[in-house]
N, C-alpha and C positions, 0 to 999 in steps of 0.2 A: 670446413674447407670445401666438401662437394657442392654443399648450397654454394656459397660464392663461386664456384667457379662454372657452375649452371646459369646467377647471375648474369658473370660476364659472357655466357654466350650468348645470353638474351640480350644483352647489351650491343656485344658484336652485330647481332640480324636488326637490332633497331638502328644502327648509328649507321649499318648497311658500308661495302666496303670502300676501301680507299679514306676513311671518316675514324681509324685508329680502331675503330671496333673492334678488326679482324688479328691485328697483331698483339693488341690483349687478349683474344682469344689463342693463338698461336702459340704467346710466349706462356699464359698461363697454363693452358690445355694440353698441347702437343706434349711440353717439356714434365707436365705433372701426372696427367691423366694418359698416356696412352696406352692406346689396345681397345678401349672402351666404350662404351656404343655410341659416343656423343662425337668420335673423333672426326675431323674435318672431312673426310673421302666418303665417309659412310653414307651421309645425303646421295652422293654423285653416285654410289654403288646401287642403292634401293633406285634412284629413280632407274639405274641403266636393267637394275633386275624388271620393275614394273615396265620397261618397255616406253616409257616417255619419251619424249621428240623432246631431246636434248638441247636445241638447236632454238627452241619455242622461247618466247620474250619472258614468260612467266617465268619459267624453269630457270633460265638465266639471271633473273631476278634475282630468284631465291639464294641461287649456288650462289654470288656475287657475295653474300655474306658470309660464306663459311669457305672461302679461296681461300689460300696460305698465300699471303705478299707479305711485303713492308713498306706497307701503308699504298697509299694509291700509285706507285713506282715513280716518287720522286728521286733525284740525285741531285749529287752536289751543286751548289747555287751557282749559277751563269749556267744554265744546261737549257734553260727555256732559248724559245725564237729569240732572234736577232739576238742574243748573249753567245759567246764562245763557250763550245760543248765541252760538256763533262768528261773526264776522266774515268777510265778502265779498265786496269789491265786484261781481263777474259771477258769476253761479250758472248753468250751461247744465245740463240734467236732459235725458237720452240723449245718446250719442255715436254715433248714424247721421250721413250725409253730414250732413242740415241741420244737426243741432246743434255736429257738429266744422266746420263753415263758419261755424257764428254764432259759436262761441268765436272761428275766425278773424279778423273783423270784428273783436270785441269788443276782442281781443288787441291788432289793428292800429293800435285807437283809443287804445292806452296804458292800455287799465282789466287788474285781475287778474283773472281769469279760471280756474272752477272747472268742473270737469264732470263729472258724476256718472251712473255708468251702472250699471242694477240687475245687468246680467249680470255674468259673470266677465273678461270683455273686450269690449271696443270692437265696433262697425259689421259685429255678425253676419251679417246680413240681407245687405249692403253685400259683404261676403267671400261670400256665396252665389252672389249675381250673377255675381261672377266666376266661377263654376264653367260658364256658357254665355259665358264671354269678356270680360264687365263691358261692355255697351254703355252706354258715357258719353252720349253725347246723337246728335239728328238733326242731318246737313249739310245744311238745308234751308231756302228763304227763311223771312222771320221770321211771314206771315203764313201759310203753310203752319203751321208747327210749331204756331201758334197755335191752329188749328181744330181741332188734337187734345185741347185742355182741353176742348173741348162748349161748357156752361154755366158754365160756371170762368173763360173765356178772356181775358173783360172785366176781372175781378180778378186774375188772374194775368197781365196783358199788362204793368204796370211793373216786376211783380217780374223777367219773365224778358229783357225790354228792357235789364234794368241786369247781368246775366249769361244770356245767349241762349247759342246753340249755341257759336258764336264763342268766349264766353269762357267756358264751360266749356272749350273746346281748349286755350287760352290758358293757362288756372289748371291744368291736367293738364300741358302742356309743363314750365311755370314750375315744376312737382314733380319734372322728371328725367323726366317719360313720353315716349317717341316713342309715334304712333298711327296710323293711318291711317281710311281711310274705305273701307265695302261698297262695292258696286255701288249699293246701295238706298239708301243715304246713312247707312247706321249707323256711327257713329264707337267705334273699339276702340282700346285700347291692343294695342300688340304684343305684349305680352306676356301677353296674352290670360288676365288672370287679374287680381285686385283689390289683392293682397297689394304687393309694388313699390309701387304708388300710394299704400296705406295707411299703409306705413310709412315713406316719404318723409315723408307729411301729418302724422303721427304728432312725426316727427323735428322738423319744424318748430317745432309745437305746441308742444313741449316747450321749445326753444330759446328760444322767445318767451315759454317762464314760464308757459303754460298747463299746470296741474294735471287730473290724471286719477285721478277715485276710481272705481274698479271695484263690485261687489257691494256701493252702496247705492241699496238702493232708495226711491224717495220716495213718504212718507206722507201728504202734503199740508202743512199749515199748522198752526200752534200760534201763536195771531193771527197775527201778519206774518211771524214766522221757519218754516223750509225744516224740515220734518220728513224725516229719511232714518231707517230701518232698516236696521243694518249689522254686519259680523261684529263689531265691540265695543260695539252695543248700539245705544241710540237717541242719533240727531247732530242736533240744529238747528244750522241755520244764517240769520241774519241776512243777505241778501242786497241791493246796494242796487238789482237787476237779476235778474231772470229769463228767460231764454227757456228753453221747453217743448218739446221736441222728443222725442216719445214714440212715433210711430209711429202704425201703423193697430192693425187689430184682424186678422190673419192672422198665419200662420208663429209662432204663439206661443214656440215655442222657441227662438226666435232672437232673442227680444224683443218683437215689436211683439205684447202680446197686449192690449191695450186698458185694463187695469185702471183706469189714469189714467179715465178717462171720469168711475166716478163720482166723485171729487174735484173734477172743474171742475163735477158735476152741483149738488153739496150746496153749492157757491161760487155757484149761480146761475146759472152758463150753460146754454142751452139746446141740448144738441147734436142735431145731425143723425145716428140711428139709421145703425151700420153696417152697409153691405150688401158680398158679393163684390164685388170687379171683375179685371177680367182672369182669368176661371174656368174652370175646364174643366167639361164637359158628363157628365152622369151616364147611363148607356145601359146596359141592360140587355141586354146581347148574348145569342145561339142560341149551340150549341154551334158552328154554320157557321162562327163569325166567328174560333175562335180561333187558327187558325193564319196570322191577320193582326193579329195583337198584336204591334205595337211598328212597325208600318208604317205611314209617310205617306203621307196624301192630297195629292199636288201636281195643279198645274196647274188649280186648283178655285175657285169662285166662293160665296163661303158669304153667305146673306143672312136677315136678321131686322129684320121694320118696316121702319125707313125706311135700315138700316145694312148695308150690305154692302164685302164683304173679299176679295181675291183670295190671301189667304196660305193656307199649307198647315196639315192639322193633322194630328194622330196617335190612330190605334186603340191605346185601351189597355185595358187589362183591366177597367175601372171605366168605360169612357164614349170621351169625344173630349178630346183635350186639343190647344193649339198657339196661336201668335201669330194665326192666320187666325181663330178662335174667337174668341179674347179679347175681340177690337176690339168685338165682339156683347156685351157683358154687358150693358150697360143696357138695349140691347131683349129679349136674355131674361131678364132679370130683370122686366121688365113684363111679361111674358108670350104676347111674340109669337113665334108660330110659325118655328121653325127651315128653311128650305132649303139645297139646296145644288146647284148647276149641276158637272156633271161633266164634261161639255165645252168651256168659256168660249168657246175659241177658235173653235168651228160655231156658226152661225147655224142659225134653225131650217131656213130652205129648202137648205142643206147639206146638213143630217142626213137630211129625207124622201128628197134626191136619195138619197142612199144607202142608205137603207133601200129604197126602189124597187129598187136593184142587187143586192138579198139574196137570196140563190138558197135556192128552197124548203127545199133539205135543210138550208143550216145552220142549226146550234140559234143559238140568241138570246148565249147568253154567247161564242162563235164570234165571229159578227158584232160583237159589242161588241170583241171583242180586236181581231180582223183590219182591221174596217174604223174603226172610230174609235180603236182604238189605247189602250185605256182599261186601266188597270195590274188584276192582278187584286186587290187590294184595293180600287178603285172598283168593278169589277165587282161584289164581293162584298158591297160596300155596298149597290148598288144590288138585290140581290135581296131582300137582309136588311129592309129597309126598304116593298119593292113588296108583300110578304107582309107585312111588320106593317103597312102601312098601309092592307092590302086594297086596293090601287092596280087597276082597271080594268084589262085585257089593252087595252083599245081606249086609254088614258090614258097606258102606260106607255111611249113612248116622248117622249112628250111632257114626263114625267117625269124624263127624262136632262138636260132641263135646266133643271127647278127639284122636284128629290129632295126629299119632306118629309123629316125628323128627327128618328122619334120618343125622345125622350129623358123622363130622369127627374127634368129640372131642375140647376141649378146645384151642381156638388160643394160639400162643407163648407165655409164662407167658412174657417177657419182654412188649408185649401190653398192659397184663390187668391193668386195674384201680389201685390194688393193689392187694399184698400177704399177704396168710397166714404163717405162720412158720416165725423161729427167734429166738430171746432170749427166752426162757418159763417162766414159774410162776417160777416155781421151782429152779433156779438157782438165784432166786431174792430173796432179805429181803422185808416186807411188804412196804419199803420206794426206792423200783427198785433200790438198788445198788445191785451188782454181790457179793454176797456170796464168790467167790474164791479170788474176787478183792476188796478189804476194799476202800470205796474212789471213787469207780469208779460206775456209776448211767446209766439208758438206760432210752429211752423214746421213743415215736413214734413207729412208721409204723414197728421199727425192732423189736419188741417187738411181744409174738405170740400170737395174737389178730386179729378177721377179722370182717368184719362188711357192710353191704352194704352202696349203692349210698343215698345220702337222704340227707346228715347232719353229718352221725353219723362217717364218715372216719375224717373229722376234727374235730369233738369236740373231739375223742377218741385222737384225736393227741397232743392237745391244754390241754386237761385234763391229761395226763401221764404227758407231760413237765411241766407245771404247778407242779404239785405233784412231781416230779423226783429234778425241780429246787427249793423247799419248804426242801424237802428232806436234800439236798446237803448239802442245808446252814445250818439247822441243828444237821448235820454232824459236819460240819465247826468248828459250835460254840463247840462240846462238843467235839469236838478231840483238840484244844486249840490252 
């Protein structure tokens, strides 16, 4: 039985997808074999570990045979051009966490349940993650986790009250995950990768009759019925439910490249312009600095306006990158001056004392190492910076513990982590369907809500779908 079912995957990557391959490979593999090294995510896991440009024609080739669809995302006959569109009661358009948790919901409520993803496979973005481990969410009281939305908090406080940290554990357990928790209260699965979870979720999904269309992408509307563009051409769909789950506008290759935007534009919603969040820092380095590329700043105090971070972050050949930064976007994205303290741990009458104790001959980078113990890539920063920003000889030690930073502004938003702007509150009913659109629901990342590195970027995604796909069906039942 294992030869044959080795067979059919070589059969699936010849006959390439959309061609039956992939769903003899699905219905035999997933349903018989899983957990196993052959299973469908595993490809998409090794390339995202090797660091491959996902996005690359090759790479997409390849994954195009080991997608999970049913078959090339046909539906029922008359659904082509110029024929009247298909039928379906749940339409979910993207498959990231929120939208495969709305189809969840949706499914649980008894409706059929359709989901459509422009890429070649499922929750790219999602399998990235997992390449630093997949931090599912924080172990942290509920109004702590809370004050990491910002401005968001108030509207985002029912949705993550009905899935919090708690049960996102909960709904990870319930998949076959063991996990545990940092020190810092980041929650990981063990298996320190995305793939296991995904196709656990995957497995589910499927059991429960929720359909998976791969490479269509959605055109917007032809009046009420679901415009997609797809490898046999143009598909409406007649939908009695939508949720939207499209992503931000960063990592384009991976999916969330914003296109959707203007389709909600030309329907009338008004969105909120996207900006980076969670970005890395652009920096113009000396030649001094390069043989401190690829080395972390620990034990560091990083502060902008009113926001300040004790995480660490990392010289890179392009700027500053790291979780310790992140948390800073919003105040550098207004425009507030970057510091950073390279001592936290000394107070300032500390440091004088021992500056006082400097014996004449040693040189200053001496004394930085010897007596406060400062790594030499803090050192190295700290000259880099006392020279570009013409810092006073009488100022500079004053300077070790609030370093300006002069930088070139936030990296390309298609880098960052994630975005803020999107759909708003405001265009939304308290249950995220679009106000101009009856019927039609958002969830995730497009949604304008930001939040830093920790946890809180998937639980906030996990919790909108969740509530978006609870939502819908609700809908469902009372529109009849």
């Amino acid at each position: 039985m294992a030869a044959q079912r080795l067979d059919r995957v070589e059969l699936a990557r010849q006959l390439g997808f959309g061609q039956g391959g992939v769903d003899f490979f699905v219905a035999d593999h997933v349903q018989q074999n899983r957990g196993s090294a052959l299973a469908p995510f595993e490809f998409w896991d090794q390339m995202v570990q090797a660091a491959t440009p996902i996005g690359d024609r090759a790479v997409t080739k390849r994954a195009d045979r080991i997608a999970v669809s049913h078959g090339k995302g046909k539906v029922a006959p008359g659904s082509a051009e110029g024929k009247g569109a298909a039928m379906a009661q749940a339409v979910i358009i993207g498959a990231g966490p929120a939208g495969l948790m709305a189809a969840q919901e949706l499914s649980r409520a008894g409706h059929s349940v359709m989901v459509a993803e422009a890429k070649p496979s499922v929750a790219r973005k999602f399998l990235m993650a997992g390449k630093s481990g997949l931090n599912l969410t924080k172990d942290e009281p509920f109004e702590m986790l809370m004050r990491s939305y910002g401005g968001a908090a108030d509207w985002l406080r029912p949705m993550i009250a009905e899935l919090d940290a708690a049960g996102v554990q909960i709904w990870a357990r319930d998949l076959g995950q063991t996990l545990f928790t940092g020190s810092t209260g980041r929650v990981f699965p063990t298996a320190m990768k995305a793939s296991p979870l995904l196709r656990a979720w995957l497995a589910r999904l499927e059991g429960s009759g929720v359909q998976i269309k791969t490479r269509w992408r959605w055109q917007g509307w032809d009046d009420d019925a679901l415009v997609f563009d797809t490898q046999d051409g143009r598909q409406t769909i007649a939908a009695n439910v939508t949720v939207l789950a499209l992503g931000g506008a960063s990592w384009a290759r991976l999916g969330s490249d914003g296109k959707w935007s203007h389709i909600l534009s030309e329907q009338g919603v008004a969105l909120a312009p996207f900006e980076p969040a969670n970005s890395a820092l652009s920096v113009d380095w000396s030649h001094h600095m390069k043989p401190h590329f690829g080395a972390a700043l620990k034990s560091v105090r990083w502060m902008a306006g009113e926001l300040d971070s004790r995480g660490e972050a990392t010289i890179s050949t392009s700027g500053l990158e790291g979780g310790g930064l992140y948390s800073l976007t919003p105040a550098l994205r207004n425009g507030d001056p970057l510091f950073v303290d390279l001592a936290p741990d000394l107070d300032k009458q500390t440091l004088r004392a021992r500056l006082t104790a400097k014996k004449p001959k040693t040189t200053l980078s001496q004394w930085l190492k010897k007596s406060l113990h400062l790594s030499p890539q803090k050192i190295a920063l700290f000259h880099e910076m006392v020279r570009r920003c013409a810092v006073p000889q009488s100022q500079q030690m004053a300077a070790l513990k609030q370093l300006p930073i002069l930088h070139a502004g936030l990296r390309p938003m298609d880098e960052a982590i994630s975005t803020a702007g999107g759909v708003p509150r405001t265009a939304l009913d308290d249950g995220l369907m679009v106000r101009s659109k009856p019927g039609v629901f958002c969830a995730g990342e497009m949604l304008d809500w930001e939040a830093p590195t920790g946890g809180y970027l998937l639980t906030a995604c996990l919790a909108t779908g969740h509530w978006a796909g609870r939502a819908a069906a609700d809908w469902v039942q009372r529109a009849g």
